[in-house]
N, C-alpha and C positions, 0 to 999 in steps of 0.2 A: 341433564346428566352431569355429574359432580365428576371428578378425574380425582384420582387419588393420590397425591404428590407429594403427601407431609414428608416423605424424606427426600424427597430430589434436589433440596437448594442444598441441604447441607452435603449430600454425596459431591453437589457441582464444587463447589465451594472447596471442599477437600481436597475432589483433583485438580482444582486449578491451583489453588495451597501448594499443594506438593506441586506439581507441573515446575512453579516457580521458584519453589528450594532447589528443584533441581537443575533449571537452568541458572539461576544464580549460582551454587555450587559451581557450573563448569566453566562459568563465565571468571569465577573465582580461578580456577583452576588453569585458565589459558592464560589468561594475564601473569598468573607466576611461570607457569612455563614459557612463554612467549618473552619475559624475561630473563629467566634463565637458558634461551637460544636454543630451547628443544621442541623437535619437530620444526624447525626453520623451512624446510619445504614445502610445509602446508601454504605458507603466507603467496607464494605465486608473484604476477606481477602487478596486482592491481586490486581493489575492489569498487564494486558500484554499490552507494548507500539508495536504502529505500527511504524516502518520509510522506506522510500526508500532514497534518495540521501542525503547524509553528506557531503558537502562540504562549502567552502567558496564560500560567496553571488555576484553572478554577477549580478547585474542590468539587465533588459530587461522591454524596453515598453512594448513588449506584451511579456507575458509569463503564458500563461494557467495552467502550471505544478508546479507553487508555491507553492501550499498549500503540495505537494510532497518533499519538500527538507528544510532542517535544517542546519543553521550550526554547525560545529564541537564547536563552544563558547555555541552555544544554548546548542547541548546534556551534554557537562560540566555541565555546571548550571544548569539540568533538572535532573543529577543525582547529583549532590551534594543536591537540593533543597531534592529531595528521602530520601538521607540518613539524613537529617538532620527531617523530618517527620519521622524518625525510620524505614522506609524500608529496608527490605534485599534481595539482589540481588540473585535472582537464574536462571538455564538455564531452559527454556522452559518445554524439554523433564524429569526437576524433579520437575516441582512443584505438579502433584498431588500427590507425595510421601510425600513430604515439607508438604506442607497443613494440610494431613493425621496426620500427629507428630506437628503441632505448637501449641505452646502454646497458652491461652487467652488473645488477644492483639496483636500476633505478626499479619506483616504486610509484604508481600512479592511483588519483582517486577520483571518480565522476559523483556527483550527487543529481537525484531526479527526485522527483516530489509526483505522487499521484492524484491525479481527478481535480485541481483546478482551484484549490479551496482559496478564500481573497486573504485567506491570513500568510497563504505563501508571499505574495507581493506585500502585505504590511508589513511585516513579522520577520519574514524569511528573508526575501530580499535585501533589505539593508545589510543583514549579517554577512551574505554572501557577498556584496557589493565591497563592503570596507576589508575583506582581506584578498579579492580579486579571483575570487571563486565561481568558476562556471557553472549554471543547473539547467536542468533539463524540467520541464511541467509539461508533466502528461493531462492531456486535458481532453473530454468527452463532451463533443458539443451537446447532448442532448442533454447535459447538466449546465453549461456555460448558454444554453439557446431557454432553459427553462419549461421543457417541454418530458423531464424523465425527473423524478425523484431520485432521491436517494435514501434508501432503505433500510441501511443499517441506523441513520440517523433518524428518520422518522419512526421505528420501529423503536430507537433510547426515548424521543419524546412521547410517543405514547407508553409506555410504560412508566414513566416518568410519575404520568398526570393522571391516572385510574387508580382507584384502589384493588380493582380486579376487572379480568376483562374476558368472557366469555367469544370464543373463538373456535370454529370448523375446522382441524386440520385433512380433513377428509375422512375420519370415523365418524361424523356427528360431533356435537358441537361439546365444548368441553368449559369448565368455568376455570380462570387461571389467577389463584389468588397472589396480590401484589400487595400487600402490604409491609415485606421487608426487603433490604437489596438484597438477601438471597434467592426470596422468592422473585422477583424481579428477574434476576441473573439468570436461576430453571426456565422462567418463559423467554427469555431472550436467545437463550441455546436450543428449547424446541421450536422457534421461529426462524431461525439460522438453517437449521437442520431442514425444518417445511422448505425452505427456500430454495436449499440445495439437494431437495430430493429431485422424484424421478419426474415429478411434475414439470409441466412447460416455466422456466421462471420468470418470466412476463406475465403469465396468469396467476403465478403464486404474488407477485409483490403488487397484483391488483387487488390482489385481495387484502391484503394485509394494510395497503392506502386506503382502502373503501374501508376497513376498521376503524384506521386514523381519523378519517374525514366522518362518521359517525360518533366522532368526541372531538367531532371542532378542531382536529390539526390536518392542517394543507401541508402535504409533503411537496409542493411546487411552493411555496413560502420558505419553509427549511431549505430549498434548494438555491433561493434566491437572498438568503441571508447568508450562505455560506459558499457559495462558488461566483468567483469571477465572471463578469459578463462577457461579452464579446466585445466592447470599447477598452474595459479592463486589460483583456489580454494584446490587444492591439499597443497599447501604454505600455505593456509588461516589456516586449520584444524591441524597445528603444532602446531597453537598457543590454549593451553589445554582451555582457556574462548570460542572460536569460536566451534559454531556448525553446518552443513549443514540438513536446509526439505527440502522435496521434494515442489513443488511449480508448478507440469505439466510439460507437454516437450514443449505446445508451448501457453502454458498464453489464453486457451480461456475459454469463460463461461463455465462451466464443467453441467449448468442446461439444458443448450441448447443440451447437444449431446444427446447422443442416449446412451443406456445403456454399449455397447461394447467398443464405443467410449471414454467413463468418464475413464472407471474400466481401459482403455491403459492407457492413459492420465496419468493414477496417477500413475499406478504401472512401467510405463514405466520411468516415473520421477525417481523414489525411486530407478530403477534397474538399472538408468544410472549415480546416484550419488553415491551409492554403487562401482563401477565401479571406478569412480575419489577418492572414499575416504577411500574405503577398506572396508565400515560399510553403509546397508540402513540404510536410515534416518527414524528417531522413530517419526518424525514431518512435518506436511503438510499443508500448508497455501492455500488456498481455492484461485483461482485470482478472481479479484474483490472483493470478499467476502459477498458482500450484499446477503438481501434476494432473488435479483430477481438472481443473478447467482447462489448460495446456495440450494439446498435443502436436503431434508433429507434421500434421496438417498445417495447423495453423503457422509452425515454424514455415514451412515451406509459401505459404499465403505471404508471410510477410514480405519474404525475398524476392516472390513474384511482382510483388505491388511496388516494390520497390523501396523497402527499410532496410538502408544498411545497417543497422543495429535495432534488436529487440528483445526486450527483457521479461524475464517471469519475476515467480517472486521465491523459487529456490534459492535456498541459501549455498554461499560459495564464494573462492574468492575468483579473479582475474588466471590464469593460467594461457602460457604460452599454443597451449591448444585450443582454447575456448573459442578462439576465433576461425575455428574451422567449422562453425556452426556459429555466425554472429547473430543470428536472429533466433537463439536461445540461452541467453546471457543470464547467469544466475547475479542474485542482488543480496545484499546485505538490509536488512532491517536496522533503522534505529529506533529503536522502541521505547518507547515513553512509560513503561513498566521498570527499567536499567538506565538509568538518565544518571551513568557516574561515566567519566572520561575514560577510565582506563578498561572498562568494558568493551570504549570504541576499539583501541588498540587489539583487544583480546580478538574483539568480531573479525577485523582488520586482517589479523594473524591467520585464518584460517585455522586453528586448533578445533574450536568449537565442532565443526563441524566433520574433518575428519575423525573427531572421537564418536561423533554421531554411525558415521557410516562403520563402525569396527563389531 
């Protein structure tokens, strides 16, 4: 059975086109207001940046997981731009302390990095180290243990490396031509989309590994050329700025499971970095973060198990109330799609996103 998709890469393609005139526009737009001192209320008293891969930029036609990866020049400039707006750097697990004592005026920033990847310590690290910059790495043992894939990345390489690739999304089997990065891109958003349907997602991203591994790529190879080992993170935590959250043991929606399921999930995390670092972790990053994996179950899981602080991946900045709920702490993105400095400032500000919510 043929699937009929000649127009889906360029429709994707379009809204993702437009999507990012748009956010560039307002990114545009908060930076000049946020200079000219309007809407000064949105900026709050703090923000927490999201990243995952710090490395140096490799070209790729198609590459889905851009807006994921920064380079090591960007985060320079993204904290120098910080400290030059007056921000002070703090670690995750103290800013509700920090907050509680800052003065009127001051302005705080934590940075965390998600899932563990080895380019955080090659890459990331040093930058953070030379201007005395605290971070947090969220890290999921069952990618740090080698024993879970990771899916969005196995899912870039095989598409990568097929010209097309016939695939079940549960109507019968469908043929998915790849031969440009558009089309590439279409099967990369209906595979996102399979993933995050209503299906179990442990049995959807078997499937989609059993595809991998039926063209010769091992998603436990990806896994182990991109995330830190357990010796690794143990070396990470010497360095007194670096700190380890818990992050789950295998990265799935934590709204999706079942209530026994979540409460392992998290605490099984906490007890197996405990384990690598001497100390559970006081910090726990939600995967995916949104509201639709997020809820307030799990907000309450956290506090129960015992994370004083825990983040989604709502955007937002620090607010004097935020801390009346610490274990649903909204984050900042730096996105590897807007990798100009004064973009930081604009996110920083909080404009962006109150124009969002109007």
């Amino acid at each position: 059975m043929q699937e009929d998709e000649d127009d889906m890469p360029i429709r994707s393609v379009m809204r993702q086109g437009l999507k990012r005139a748009v956010i560039t526009g307002g990114l545009e737009f908060a930076h000049l207001a946020g200079r000219a001192g309007l809407m000064a209320s949105a900026r709050g008293m703090g923000a927490i940046f999201t990243l995952h891969h710090v490395r140096p930029r490799t070209p790729q036609a198609f590459d889905p997981n851009a807006h994921l990866e920064i380079t090591p020049e960007f985060l320079e400039a993204a904290i120098e731009h910080l400290k030059d707006e007056g921000y002070q750097f703090v670690a995750l697990a103290d800013m509700p302390a920090r907050l509680a004592i800052a003065r009127a005026g001051e302005r705080f920033a934590a940075f965390t990095l998600d899932d563990g990847y080895r380019n955080n310590a090659v890459h990331a690290q040093p930058v953070f180290t030379r201007h005395k910059v605290p971070f947090t790495v969220f890290v999921a043992p069952g990618l740090a243990g080698k024993t879970h894939g990771i899916w969005w990345e196995t899912l870039t390489d095989l598409l990568r490396a097929v010209p097309h690739l016939e695939f079940d999304f549960g109507s019968g089997p469908v043929i998915l031509p790849l031969a440009t990065p558009f089309q590439k891109q279409a099967a990369y958003n209906r595979f996102a989309r399979f993933i995050r349907s209503d299906m179990d997602e442990a049995t959807a991203i078997e499937r989609l590994e059993a595809a991998a591994k039926a063209h010769g790529i091992d998603p436990l190879t990806i896994t182990e050329r991109l995330v830190m080992r357990e010796p690794e993170l143990k070396s990470l935590v010497l360095n007194p700025l670096a700190s380890i959250g818990g992050h789950t043991v295998s990265h799935r929606a934590l709204a999706r499971l079942s209530d026994e399921e979540a409460r392992r999930e998290m605490d099984q995390s906490a007890e197996r970095i405990a384990t690598i670092t001497g100390q559970r972790p006081e910090t726990f990053a939600y995967p995916y973060g949104d509201t639709a994996t997020v809820s307030q179950r799990e907000h309450r899981l956290a506090k129960e198990l015992g994370f004083r602080v825990a983040v989604t991946t709502e955007p937002g900045t620090i607010l004097p109330r935020s801390f009346d709920t610490p274990t649903a702490l909204p984050r900042i993105s730096l996105n590897g799609l807007y990798q100009k400095p004064k973009y930081v400032g604009a996110l920083a500000s909080g404009i962006p996103f109150r124009l969002m919510r109007r």
